[in-house]
Backbone bond lengths (Angstrom), bond angles and torsions (degrees), N, CA, C in turn:
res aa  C-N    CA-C-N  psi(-1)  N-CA   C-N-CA  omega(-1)  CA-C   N-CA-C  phi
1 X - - - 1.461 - - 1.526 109.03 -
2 X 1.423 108.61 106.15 1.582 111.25 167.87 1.592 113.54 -42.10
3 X 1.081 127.95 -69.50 1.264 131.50 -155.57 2.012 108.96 -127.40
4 X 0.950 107.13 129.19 1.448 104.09 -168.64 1.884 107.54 -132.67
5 X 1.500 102.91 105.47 1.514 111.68 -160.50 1.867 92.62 -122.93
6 X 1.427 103.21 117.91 1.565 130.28 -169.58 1.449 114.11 -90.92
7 X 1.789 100.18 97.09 1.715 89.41 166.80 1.768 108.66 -106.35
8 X 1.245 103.07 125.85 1.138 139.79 -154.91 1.471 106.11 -75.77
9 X 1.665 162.23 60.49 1.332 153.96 -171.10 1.450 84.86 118.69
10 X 0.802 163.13 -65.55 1.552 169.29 -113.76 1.476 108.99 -30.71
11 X 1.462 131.66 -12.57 1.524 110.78 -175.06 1.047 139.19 45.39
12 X 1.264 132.84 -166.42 1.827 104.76 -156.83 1.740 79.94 -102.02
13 X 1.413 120.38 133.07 1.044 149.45 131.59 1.914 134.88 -29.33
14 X 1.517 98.98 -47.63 1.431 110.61 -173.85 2.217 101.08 44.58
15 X 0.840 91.07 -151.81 1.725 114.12 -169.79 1.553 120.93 -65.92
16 X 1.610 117.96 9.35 1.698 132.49 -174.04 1.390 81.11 -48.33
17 X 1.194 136.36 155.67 1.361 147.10 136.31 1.604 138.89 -73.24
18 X 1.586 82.13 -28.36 1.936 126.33 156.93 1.616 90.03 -26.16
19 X 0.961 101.48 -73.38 1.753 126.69 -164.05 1.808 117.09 -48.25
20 X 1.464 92.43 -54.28 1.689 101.72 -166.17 1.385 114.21 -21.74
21 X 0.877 133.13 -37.83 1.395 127.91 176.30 1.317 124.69 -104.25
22 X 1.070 126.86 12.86 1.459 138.11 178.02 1.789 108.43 -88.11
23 X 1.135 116.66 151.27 1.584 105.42 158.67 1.502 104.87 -132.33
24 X 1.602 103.13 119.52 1.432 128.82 -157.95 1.375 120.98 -92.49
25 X 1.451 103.28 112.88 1.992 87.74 -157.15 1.922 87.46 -93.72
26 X 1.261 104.93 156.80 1.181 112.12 157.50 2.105 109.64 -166.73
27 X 0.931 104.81 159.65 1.825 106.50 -177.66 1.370 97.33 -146.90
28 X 1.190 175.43 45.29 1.038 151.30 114.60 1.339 113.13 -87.07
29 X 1.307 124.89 -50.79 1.593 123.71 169.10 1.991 121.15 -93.68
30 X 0.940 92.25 47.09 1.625 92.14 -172.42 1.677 111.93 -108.33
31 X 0.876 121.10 94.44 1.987 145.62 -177.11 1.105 99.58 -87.64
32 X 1.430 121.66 79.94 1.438 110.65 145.32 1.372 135.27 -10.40
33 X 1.589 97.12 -49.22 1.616 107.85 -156.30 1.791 105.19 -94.82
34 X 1.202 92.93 18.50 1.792 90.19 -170.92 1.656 88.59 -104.52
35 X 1.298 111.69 142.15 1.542 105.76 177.37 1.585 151.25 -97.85
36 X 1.775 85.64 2.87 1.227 109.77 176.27 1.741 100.89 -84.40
37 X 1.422 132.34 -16.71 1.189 130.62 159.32 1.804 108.04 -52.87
38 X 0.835 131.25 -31.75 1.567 133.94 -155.51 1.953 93.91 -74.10
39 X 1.623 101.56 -36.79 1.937 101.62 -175.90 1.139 109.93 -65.37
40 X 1.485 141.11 -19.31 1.353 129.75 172.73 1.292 114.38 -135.47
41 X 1.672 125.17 152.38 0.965 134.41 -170.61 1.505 131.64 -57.22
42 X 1.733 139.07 144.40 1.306 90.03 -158.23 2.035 76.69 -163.02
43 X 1.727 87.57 140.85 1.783 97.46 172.81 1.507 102.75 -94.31
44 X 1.397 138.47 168.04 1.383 136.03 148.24 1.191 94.38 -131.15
45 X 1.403 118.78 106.59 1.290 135.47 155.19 1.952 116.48 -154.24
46 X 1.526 102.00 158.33 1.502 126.73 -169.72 1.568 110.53 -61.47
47 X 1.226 129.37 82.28 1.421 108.19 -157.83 1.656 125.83 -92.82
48 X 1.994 94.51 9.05 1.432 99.95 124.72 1.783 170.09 -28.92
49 X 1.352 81.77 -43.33 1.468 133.74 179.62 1.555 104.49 -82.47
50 X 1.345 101.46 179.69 1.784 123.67 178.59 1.803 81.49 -84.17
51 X 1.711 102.76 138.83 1.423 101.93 169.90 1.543 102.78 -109.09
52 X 1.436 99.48 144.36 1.278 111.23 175.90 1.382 131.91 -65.41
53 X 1.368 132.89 44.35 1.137 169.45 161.18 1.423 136.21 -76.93
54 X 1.070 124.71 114.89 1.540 121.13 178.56 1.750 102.71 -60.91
55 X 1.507 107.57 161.85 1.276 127.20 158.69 1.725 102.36 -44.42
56 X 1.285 115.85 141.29 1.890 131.82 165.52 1.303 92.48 2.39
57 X 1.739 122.38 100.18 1.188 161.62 -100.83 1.682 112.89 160.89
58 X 1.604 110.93 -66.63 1.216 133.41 176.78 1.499 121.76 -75.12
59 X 0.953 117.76 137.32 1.867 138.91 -151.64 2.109 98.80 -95.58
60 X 1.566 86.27 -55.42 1.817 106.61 164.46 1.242 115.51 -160.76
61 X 1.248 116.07 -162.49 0.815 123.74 -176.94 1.563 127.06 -151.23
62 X 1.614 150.93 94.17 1.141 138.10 152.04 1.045 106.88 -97.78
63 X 2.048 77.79 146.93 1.452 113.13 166.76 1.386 123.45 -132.55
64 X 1.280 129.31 129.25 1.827 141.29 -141.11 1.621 88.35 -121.86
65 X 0.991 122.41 126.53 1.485 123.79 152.11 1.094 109.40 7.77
66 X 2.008 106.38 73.01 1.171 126.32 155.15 1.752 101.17 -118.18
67 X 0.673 125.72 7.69 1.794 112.54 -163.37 1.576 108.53 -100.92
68 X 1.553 106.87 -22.57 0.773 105.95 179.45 1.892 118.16 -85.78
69 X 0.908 121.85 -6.42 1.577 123.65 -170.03 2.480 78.61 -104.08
70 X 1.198 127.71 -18.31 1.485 105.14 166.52 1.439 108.77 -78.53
71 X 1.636 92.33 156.19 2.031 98.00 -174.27 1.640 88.49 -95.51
72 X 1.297 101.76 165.93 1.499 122.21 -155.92 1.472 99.92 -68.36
73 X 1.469 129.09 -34.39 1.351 143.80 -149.99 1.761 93.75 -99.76
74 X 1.317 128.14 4.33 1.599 141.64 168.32 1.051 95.35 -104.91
75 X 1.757 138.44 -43.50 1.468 125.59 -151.16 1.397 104.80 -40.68
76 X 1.579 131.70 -73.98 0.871 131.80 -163.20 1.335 129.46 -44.57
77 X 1.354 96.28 -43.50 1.812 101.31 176.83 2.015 121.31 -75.07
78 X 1.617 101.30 -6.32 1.311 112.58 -171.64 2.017 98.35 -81.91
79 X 1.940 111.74 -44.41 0.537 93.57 -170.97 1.454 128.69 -91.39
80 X 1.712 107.31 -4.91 1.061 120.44 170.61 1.901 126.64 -63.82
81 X 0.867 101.33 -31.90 1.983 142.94 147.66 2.059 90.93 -27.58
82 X 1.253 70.29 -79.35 2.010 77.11 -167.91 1.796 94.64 -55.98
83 X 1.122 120.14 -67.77 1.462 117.72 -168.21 1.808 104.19 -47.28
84 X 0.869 126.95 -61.75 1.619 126.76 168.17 1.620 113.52 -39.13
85 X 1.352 148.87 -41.66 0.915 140.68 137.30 1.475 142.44 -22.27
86 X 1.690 91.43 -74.19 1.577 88.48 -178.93 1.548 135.26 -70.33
87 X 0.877 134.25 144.04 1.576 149.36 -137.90 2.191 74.80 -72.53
88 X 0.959 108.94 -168.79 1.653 133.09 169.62 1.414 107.58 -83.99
89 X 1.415 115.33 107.25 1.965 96.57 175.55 1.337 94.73 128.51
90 X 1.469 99.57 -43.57 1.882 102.80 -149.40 1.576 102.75 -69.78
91 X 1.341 117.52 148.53 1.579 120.88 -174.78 1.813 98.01 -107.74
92 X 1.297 107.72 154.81 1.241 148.20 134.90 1.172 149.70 -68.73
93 X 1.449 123.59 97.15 1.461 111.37 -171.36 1.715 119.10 -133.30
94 X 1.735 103.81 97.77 1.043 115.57 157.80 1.332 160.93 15.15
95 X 1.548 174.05 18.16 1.378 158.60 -152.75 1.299 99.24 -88.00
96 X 1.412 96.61 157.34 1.636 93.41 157.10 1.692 105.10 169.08
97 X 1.308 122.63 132.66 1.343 118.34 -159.37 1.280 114.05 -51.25
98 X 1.278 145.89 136.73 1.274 170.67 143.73 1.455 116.08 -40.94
99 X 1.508 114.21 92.18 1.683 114.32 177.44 1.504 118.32 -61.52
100 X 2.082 106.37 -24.59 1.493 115.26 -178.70 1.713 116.01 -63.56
101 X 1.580 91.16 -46.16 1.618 78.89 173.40 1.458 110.67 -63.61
102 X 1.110 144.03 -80.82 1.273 140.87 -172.86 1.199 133.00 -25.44
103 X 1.571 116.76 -31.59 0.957 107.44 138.21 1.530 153.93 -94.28
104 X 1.318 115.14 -10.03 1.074 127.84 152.63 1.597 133.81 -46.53
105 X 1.556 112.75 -22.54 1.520 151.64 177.81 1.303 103.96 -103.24
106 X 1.504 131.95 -32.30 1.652 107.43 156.94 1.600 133.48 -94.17
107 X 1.802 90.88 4.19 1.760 98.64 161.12 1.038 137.56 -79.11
108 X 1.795 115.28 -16.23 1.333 129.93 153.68 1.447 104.24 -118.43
109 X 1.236 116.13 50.89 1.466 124.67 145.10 1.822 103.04 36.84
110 X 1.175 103.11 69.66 1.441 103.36 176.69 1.239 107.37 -112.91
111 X 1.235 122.16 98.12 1.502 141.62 157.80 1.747 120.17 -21.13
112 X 1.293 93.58 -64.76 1.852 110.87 -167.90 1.569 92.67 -65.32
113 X 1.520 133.96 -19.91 1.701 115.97 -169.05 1.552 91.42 -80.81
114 X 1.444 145.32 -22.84 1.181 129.90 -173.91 1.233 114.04 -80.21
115 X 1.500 107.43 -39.47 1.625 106.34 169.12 1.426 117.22 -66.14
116 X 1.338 118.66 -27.66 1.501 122.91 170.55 1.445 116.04 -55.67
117 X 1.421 105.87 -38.33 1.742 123.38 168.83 1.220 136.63 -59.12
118 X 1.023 102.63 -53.22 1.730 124.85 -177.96 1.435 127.63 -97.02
119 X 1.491 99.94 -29.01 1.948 105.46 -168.95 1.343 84.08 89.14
120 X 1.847 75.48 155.75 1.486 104.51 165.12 1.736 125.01 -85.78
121 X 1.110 95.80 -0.92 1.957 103.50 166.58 2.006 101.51 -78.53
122 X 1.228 106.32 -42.75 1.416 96.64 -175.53 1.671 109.03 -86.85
123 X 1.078 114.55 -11.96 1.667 123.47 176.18 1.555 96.26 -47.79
124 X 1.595 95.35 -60.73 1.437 117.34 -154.08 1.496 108.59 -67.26
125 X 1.446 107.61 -45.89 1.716 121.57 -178.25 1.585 113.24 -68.15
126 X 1.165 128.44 -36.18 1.324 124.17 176.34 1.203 123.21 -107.29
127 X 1.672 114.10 7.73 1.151 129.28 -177.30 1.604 138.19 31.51
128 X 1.484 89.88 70.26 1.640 123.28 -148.39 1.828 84.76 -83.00
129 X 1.172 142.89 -27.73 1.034 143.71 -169.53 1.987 104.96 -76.33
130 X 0.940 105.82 -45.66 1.466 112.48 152.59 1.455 146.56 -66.33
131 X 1.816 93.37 -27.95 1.374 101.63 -171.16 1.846 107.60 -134.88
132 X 1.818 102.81 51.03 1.313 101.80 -169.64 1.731 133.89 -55.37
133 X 1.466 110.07 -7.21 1.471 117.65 168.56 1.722 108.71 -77.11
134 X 1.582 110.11 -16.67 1.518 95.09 -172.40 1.672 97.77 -99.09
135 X 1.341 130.33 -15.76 1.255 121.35 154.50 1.519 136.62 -57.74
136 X 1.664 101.62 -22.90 1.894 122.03 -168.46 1.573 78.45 -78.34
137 X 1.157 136.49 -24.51 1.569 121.03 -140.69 1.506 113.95 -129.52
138 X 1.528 111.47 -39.30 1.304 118.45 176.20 1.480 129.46 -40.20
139 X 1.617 119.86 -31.33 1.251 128.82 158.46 1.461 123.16 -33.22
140 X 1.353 127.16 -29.86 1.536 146.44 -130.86 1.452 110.11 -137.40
141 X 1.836 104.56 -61.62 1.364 112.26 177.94 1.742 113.96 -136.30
142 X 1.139 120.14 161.98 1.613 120.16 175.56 1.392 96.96 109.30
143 X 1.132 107.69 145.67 1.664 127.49 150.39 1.348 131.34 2.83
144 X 1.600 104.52 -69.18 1.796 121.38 -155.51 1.319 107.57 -63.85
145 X 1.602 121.66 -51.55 1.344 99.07 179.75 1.807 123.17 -108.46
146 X 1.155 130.65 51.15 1.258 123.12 -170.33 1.166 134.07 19.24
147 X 1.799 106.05 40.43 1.445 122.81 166.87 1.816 107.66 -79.38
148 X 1.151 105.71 130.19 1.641 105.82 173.50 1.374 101.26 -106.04
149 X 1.090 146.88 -76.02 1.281 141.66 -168.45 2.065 113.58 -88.08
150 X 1.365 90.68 164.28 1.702 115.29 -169.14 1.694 93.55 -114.21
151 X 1.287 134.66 81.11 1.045 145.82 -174.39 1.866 122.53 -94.88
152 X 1.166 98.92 84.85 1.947 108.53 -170.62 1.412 87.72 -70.73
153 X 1.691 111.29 158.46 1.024 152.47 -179.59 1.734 97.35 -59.57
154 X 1.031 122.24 -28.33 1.736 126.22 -150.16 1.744 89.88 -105.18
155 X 1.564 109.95 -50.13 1.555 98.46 176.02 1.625 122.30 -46.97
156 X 1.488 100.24 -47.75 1.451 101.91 -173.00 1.299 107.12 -55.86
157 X 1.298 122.93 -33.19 2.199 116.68 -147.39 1.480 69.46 -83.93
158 X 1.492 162.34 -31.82 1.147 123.00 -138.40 1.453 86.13 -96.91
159 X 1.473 131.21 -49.61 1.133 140.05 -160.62 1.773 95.32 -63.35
160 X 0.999 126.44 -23.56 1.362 127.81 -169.45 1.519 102.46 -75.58
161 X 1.772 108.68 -59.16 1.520 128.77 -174.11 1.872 80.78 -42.34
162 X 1.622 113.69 -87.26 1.379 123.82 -158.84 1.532 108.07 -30.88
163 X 1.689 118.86 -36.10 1.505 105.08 -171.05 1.912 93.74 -74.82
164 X 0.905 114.63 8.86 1.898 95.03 -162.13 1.258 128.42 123.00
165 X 1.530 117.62 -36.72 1.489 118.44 -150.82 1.750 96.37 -83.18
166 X 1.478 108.90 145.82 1.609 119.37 178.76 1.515 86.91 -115.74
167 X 1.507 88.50 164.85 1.653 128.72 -160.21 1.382 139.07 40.24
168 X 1.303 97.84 31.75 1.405 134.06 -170.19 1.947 90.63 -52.99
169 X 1.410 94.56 141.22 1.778 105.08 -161.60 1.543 119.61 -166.06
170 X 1.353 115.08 118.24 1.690 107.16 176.87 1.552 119.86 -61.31
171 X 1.129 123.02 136.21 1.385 100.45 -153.43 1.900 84.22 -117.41
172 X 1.585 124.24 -158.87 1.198 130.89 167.16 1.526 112.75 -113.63
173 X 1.265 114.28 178.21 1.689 120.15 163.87 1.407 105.62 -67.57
174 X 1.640 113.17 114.82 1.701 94.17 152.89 1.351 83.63 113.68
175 X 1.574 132.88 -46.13 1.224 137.18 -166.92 1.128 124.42 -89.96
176 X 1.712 143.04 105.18 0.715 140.87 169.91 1.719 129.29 -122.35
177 X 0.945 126.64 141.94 1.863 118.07 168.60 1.239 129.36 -56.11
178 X 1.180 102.87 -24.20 1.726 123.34 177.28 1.641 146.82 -101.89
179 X 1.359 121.13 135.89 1.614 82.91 -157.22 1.677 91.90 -102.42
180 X 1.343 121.43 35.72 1.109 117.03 171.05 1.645 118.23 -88.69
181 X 1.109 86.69 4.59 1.739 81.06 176.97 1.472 101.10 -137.92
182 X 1.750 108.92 40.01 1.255 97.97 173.78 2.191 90.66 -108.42
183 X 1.403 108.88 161.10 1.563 93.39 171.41 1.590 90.45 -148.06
184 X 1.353 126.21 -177.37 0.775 140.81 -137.52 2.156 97.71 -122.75
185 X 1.332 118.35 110.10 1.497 100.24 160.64 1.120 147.94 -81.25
186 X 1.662 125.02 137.13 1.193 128.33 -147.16 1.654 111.12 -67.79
187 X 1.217 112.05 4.25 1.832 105.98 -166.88 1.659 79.05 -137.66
188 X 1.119 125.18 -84.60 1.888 88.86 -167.11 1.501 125.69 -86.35
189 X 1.491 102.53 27.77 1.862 85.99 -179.30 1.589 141.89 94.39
190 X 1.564 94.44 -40.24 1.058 117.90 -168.31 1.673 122.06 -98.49
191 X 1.433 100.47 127.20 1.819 109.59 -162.13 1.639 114.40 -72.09
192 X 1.609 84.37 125.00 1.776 94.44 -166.76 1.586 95.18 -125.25
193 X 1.147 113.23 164.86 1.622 113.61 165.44 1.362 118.48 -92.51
194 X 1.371 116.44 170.22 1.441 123.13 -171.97 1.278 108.78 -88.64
195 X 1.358 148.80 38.20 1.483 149.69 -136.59 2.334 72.59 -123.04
196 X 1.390 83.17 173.53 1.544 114.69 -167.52 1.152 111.08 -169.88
197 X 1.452 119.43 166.42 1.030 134.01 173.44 1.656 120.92 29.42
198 X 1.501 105.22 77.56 1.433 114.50 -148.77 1.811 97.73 -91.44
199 X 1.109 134.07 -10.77 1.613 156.85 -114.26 2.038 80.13 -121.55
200 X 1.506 97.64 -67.72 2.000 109.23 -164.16 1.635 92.94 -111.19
201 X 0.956 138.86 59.83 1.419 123.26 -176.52 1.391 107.93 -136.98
202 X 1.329 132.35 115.11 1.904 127.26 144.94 1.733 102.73 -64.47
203 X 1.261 91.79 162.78 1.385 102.57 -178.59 2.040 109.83 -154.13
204 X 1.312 110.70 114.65 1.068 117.70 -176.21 1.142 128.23 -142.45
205 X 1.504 122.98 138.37 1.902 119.68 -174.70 1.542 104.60 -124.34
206 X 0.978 100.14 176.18 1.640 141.85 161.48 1.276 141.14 132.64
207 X 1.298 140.39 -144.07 1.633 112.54 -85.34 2.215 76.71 -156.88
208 X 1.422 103.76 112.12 1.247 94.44 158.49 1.669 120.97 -59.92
C-alpha cells in the first residue's frame, strides 16, 4: 500500500466516495455480512488495544467522535497508538463532542440545540423536551449513547503534546491545514472536508 490514510471509528460508510481511499477502522459496528460494508475499505479492530499496525506506516490520520465512547484510563494509550503509527510529518485531525457548547446552550436554556443534536427520534425517545438537563448532558454521561468519557478540547492537546505530537492547534469547521482530509463530493465534484457535526463539535490537528 502506497499511501495509508486512517479513519478512525468510521462506522459503516456504505458508497461515500469521501472515503474511497481511506481505510476505515471501526469494531463495534462492523457486519461483515451487510453489503454496503464491501464499497469501502475497512479494519475491525479494538482501538483500545495494541493496533495492529506497523511502526509510522500511516500517511494521517482522522478521527470523528471516537474519543468519546474511550474511558479516560485508555486515553493515553489510544493516543499514543495514533502517534506510533504515523510516519514523521504525518498530521492528525481530531472531532469530538464539545462540553462548551452544551453548556453554554443550557445557560440560556436553548431547547432547539438539543434537537439540533440528537434528532427528533431521540428528542422524542428520551424525552429531551421534558427533561432538558438530560439532553445538555447525555453526550458525556448516562446510558443512551455509550459515551464513557467528557473529553475537553484542552485534555486532549496536553495528552497529545505528552505523546509527542507538535503544532498541536484548535482548529474550525471546514478548516483545515491539510489537504489530506480534503475529498471530493460524489454529486457536485467539488472538494469539501470530512468534518461533521459542526453544531457540538471541537475540532483539532497536528503534526507528528
Amino acid at each position: 500500500m502506497s499511501s495509508l490514510k486512517l479513519n478512525i471509528g468510521s462506522g459503516r460508510l456504505g458508497a461515500d466516495s469521501l472515503w474511497a481511499d481511506w481505510v476505515n477502522v471501526d469494531f463495534a459496528a462492523f457486519e461483515a455480512d451487510k453489503g454496503d460494508w464491501t464499497l469501502a475499505e475497512y479494519l475491525s479492530f479494538d482501538v483500545r488495544n495494541m493496533w495492529p499496525l506497523e511502526n509510522e506506516v500511516a500517511d494521517c490520520i482522522f478521527a470523528s467522535h471516537i474519543f468519546e465512547h474511550v474511558e479516560y484510563n485508555k486515553l493515553e494509550h489510544f493516543i499514543g497508538e495514533c502517534f506510533r503509527v504515523l510516519k514523521p510529518g504525518a498530521p492528525i485531525r481530531m472531532i469530538c463532542p464539545d462540553p462548551r457548547a452544551f453548556i453554554r446552550n443550557w445557560q440560556i436554556n436553548n431547547k432547539q440545540f438539543i434537537l439540533d443534536c440528537y434528532g427528533e427520534e431521540n428528542w422524542r425517545r428520551f424525552e429531551y423536551g421534558a427533561k432538558p438537563h438530560r439532553g445538555f448532558t447525555e453526550m458525556f454521561v448516562g446510558p443512551n449513547y455509550s459515551h464513557v468519557m467528557c473529553s475537553s478540547i484542552d485534555l486532549t492537546m496536553i495528552h497529545m503534546i505528552f505523546a509527542g505530537f507538535t503544532s498541536v492547534q484548535e482548529m474550525n469547521y471546514s478548516n483545515t491545514a491539510f489537504p489530506q482530509f480534503y475529498g471530493t463530493d460524489q454529486e457536485d465534484e467539488w472538494p469539501k472536508t470530512m468534518d461533521n457535526r459542526p453544531i457540538m463539535s471541537w475540532y483539532l490537528e497536528a503534526v507528528k
